[in-house]
SELUM-58410 format. One line per 2 residues: number of its first residue (from 0); for each residue y, z, x of N, C-alpha, C, O. Coordinates in steps of 0.02 Angstrom, whole numbers, plus 50000, padded with zeros to 5 digits. Layout:
<rs>
NUM	Y:Z:X:Y:Z:X:Y:Z:X:Y:Z:X; ... $
</rs>
This chain:
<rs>
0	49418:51973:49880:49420:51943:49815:49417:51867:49820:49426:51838:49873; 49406:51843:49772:49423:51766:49749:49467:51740:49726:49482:51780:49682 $
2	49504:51698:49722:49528:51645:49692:49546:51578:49681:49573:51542:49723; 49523:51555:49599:49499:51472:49609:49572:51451:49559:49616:51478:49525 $
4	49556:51402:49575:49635:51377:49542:49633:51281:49538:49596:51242:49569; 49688:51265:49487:49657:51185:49468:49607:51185:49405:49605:51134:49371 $
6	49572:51233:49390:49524:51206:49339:49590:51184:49267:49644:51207:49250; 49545:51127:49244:49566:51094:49191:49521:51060:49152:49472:51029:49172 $
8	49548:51071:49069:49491:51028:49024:49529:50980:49019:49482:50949:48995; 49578:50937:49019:49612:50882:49001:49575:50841:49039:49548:50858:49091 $
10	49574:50782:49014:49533:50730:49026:49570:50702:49076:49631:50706:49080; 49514:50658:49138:49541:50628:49193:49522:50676:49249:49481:50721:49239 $
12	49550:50666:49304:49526:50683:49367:49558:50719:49397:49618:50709:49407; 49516:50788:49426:49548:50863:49457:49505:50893:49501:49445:50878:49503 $
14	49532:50933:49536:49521:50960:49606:49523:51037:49576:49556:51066:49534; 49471:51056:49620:49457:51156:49608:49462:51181:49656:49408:51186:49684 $
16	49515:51206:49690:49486:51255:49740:49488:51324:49741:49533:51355:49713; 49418:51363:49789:49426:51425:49754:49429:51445:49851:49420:51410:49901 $
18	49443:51505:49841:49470:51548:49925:49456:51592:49892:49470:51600:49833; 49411:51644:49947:49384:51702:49962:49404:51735:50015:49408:51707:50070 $
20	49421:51807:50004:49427:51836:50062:49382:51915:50084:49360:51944:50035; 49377:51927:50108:49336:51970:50121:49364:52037:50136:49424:52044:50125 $
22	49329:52095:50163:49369:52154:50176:49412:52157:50231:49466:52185:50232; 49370:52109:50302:49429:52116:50367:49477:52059:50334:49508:52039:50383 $
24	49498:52026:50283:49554:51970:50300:49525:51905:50298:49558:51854:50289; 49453:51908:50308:49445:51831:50335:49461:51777:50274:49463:51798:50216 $
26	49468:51730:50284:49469:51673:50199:49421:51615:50239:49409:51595:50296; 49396:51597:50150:49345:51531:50156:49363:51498:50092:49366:51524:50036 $
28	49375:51439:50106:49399:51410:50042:49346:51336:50038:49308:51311:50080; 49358:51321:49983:49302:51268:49955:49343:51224:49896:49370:51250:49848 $
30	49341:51147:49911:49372:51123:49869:49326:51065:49822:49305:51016:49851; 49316:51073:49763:49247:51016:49717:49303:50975:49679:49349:51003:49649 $
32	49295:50902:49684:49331:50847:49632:49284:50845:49561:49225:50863:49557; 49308:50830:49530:49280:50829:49450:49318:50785:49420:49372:50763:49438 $
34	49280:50770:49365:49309:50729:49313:49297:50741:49231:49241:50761:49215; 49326:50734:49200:49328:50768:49148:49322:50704:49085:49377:50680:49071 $
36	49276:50681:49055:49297:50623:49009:49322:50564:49051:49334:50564:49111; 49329:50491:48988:49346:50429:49009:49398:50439:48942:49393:50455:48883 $
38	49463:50417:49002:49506:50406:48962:49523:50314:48983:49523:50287:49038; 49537:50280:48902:49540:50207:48918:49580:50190:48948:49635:50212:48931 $
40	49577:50138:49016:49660:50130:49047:49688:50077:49002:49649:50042:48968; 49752:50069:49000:49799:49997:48988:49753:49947:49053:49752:49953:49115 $
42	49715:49897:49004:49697:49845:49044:49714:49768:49038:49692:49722:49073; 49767:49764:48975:49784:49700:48969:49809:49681:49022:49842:49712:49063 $
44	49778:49582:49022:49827:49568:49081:49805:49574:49151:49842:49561:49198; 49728:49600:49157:49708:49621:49240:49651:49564:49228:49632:49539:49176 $
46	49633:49554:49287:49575:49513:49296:49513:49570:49288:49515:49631:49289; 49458:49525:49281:49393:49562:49281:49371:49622:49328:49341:49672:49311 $
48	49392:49604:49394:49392:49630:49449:49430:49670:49450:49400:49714:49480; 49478:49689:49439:49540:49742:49451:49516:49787:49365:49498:49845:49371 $
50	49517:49761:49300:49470:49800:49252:49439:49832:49274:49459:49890:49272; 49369:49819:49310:49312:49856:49322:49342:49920:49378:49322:49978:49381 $
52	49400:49885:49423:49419:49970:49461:49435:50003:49445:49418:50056:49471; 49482:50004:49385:49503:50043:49321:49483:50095:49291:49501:50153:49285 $
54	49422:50047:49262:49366:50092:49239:49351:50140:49265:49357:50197:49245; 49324:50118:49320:49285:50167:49364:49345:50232:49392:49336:50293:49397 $
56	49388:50204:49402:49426:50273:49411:49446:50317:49372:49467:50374:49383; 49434:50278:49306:49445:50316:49230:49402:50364:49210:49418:50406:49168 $
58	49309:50359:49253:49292:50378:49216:49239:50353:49150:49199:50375:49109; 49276:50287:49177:49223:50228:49101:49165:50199:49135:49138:50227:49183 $
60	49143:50139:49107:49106:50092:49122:49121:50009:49063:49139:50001:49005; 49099:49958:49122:49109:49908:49086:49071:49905:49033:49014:49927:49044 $
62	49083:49882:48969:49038:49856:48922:49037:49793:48909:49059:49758:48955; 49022:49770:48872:49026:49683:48863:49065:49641:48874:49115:49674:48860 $
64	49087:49587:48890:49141:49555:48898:49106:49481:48867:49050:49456:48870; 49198:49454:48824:49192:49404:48795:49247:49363:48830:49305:49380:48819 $
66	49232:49292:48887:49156:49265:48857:49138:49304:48914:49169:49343:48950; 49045:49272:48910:49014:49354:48949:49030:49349:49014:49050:49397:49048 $
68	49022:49288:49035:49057:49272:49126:49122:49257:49139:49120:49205:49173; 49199:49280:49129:49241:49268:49141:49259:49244:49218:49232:49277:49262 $
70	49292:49203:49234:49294:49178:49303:49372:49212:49323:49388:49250:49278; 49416:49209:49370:49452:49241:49380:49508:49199:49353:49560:49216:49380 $
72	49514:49162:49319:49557:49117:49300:49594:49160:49212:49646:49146:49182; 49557:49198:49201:49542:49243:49145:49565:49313:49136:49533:49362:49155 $
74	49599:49313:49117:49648:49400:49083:49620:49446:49049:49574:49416:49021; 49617:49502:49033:49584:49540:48980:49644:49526:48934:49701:49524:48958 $
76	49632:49515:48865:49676:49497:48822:49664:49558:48765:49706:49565:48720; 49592:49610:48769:49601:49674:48734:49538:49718:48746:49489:49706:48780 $
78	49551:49769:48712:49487:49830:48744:49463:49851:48694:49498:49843:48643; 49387:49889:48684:49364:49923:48617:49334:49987:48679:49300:49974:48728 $
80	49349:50032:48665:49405:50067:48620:49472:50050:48650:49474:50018:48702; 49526:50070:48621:49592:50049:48638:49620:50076:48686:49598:50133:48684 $
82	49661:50072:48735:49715:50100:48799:49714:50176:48763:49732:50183:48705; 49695:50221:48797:49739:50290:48788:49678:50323:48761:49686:50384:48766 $
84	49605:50304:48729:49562:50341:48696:49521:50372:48730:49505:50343:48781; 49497:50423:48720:49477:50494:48755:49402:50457:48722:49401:50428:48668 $
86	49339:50467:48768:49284:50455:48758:49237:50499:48805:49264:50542:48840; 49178:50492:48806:49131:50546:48844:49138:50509:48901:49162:50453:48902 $
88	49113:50548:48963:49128:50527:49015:49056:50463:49036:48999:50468:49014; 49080:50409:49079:49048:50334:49063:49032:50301:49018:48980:50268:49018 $
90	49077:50304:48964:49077:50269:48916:49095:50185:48923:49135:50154:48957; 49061:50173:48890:49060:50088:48883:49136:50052:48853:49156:50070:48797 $
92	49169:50009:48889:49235:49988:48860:49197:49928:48859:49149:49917:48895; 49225:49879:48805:49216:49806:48799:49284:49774:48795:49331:49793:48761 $
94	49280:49722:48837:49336:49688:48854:49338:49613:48835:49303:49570:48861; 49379:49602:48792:49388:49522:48759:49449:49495:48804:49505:49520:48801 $
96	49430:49433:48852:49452:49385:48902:49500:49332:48875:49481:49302:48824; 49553:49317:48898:49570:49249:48870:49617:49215:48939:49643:49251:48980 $
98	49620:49149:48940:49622:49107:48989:49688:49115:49019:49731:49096:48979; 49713:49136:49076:49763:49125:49097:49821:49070:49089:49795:49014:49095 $
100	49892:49067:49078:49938:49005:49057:49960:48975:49141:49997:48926:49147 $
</rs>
Protein backbone atom coordinates (compact mmCIF):
# COMPACT_ATOMS: atom_id res chain seq x y z
CA UNK A 1 0.00 0.00 0.00
CA UNK A 2 0.67 3.72 0.13
CA UNK A 3 0.83 6.35 2.27
CA UNK A 4 1.21 10.18 1.75
CA UNK A 5 0.89 12.47 4.46
CA UNK A 6 1.57 16.53 4.98
CA UNK A 7 -0.73 17.51 2.21
CA UNK A 8 -2.15 20.94 2.99
CA UNK A 9 -4.27 23.81 1.41
CA UNK A 10 -3.29 26.53 3.92
CA UNK A 11 -1.24 28.89 2.46
CA UNK A 12 2.68 28.94 2.83
CA UNK A 13 5.10 26.21 2.64
CA UNK A 14 4.78 22.19 3.02
CA UNK A 15 6.37 19.00 2.54
CA UNK A 16 4.48 15.63 1.12
CA UNK A 17 5.70 12.57 1.75
CA UNK A 18 4.25 9.51 0.44
CA UNK A 19 5.89 5.64 1.38
CA UNK A 20 5.03 2.62 -0.44
CA UNK A 21 5.32 -0.70 0.42
CA UNK A 22 5.06 -3.59 -1.45
CA UNK A 23 4.09 -7.32 -0.86
CA UNK A 24 7.68 -8.63 0.52
CA UNK A 25 7.91 -5.46 3.05
CA UNK A 26 10.03 -3.42 1.00
CA UNK A 27 9.30 0.69 1.48
CA UNK A 28 10.14 3.58 -0.93
CA UNK A 29 9.38 6.82 0.13
CA UNK A 30 9.43 10.17 -1.76
CA UNK A 31 9.38 13.53 -0.34
CA UNK A 32 8.01 16.95 -2.89
CA UNK A 33 8.18 20.71 -1.15
CA UNK A 34 5.29 22.90 -2.32
CA UNK A 35 3.94 26.01 -1.77
CA UNK A 36 0.69 27.03 -1.57
CA UNK A 37 -0.18 30.95 -2.18
CA UNK A 38 1.77 34.27 -1.08
CA UNK A 39 1.02 35.12 2.10
CA UNK A 40 2.27 38.98 2.88
CA UNK A 41 5.14 38.97 5.44
CA UNK A 42 5.35 41.82 8.25
CA UNK A 43 7.96 43.88 6.37
CA UNK A 44 8.08 47.13 8.15
CA UNK A 45 11.31 48.24 9.18
CA UNK A 46 13.62 45.71 6.90
CA UNK A 47 15.81 47.02 4.37
CA UNK A 48 15.24 46.36 0.69
CA UNK A 49 17.44 43.48 0.75
CA UNK A 50 16.16 41.49 3.63
CA UNK A 51 12.24 42.55 2.03
CA UNK A 52 13.04 40.90 -1.11
CA UNK A 53 14.14 37.51 1.06
CA UNK A 54 10.91 37.67 2.57
CA UNK A 55 9.14 37.69 -0.25
CA UNK A 56 10.59 35.13 -1.82
CA UNK A 57 10.18 32.81 0.97
CA UNK A 58 6.59 33.93 1.16
CA UNK A 59 5.89 33.03 -1.94
CA UNK A 60 5.52 36.80 -3.32
CA UNK A 61 7.40 38.94 -5.55
CA UNK A 62 8.66 42.48 -5.39
CA UNK A 63 6.46 45.06 -6.90
CA UNK A 64 7.23 48.64 -7.07
CA UNK A 65 9.01 50.45 -4.65
CA UNK A 66 8.75 54.10 -3.62
CA UNK A 67 11.27 55.85 -4.18
CA UNK A 68 12.09 53.41 -7.01
CA UNK A 69 15.91 52.99 -5.94
CA UNK A 70 16.03 52.86 -2.27
CA UNK A 71 19.66 52.74 -1.01
CA UNK A 72 20.18 50.85 2.17
CA UNK A 73 19.96 53.77 4.28
CA UNK A 74 16.03 53.21 3.78
CA UNK A 75 13.24 51.12 5.72
CA UNK A 76 10.12 49.79 4.28
CA UNK A 77 7.74 52.14 6.01
CA UNK A 78 4.50 50.02 4.31
CA UNK A 79 3.20 47.26 1.95
CA UNK A 80 0.20 46.97 -0.69
CA UNK A 81 -1.27 44.47 0.04
CA UNK A 82 -0.97 44.56 3.80
CA UNK A 83 1.14 42.00 6.35
CA UNK A 84 -1.03 38.85 6.68
CA UNK A 85 -2.94 38.96 3.05
CA UNK A 86 -3.40 35.75 1.29
CA UNK A 87 -2.74 36.42 -2.55
CA UNK A 88 -2.05 33.99 -5.59
CA UNK A 89 1.09 32.57 -5.49
CA UNK A 90 3.97 35.40 -6.92
CA UNK A 91 2.09 38.02 -6.41
CA UNK A 92 3.40 41.48 -6.65
CA UNK A 93 3.85 43.40 -3.10
CA UNK A 94 4.68 47.14 -3.42
CA UNK A 95 6.69 48.58 -0.89
CA UNK A 96 6.70 52.40 0.18
CA UNK A 97 10.51 53.27 1.68
CA UNK A 98 11.22 55.92 4.10
CA UNK A 99 14.67 57.12 5.33
CA UNK A 100 16.18 55.68 8.23
CA UNK A 101 16.54 58.12 11.77
Amino acid sequence: GCVVAGFSTKSGAHKLTAVATNGAGATSSSTLSYKVGCVVPKLKGKTLAAAKKALKKAGCKLGKTKPKHPSSRYRVKSSSPKAGAVKASNAKVNLTFKKKR
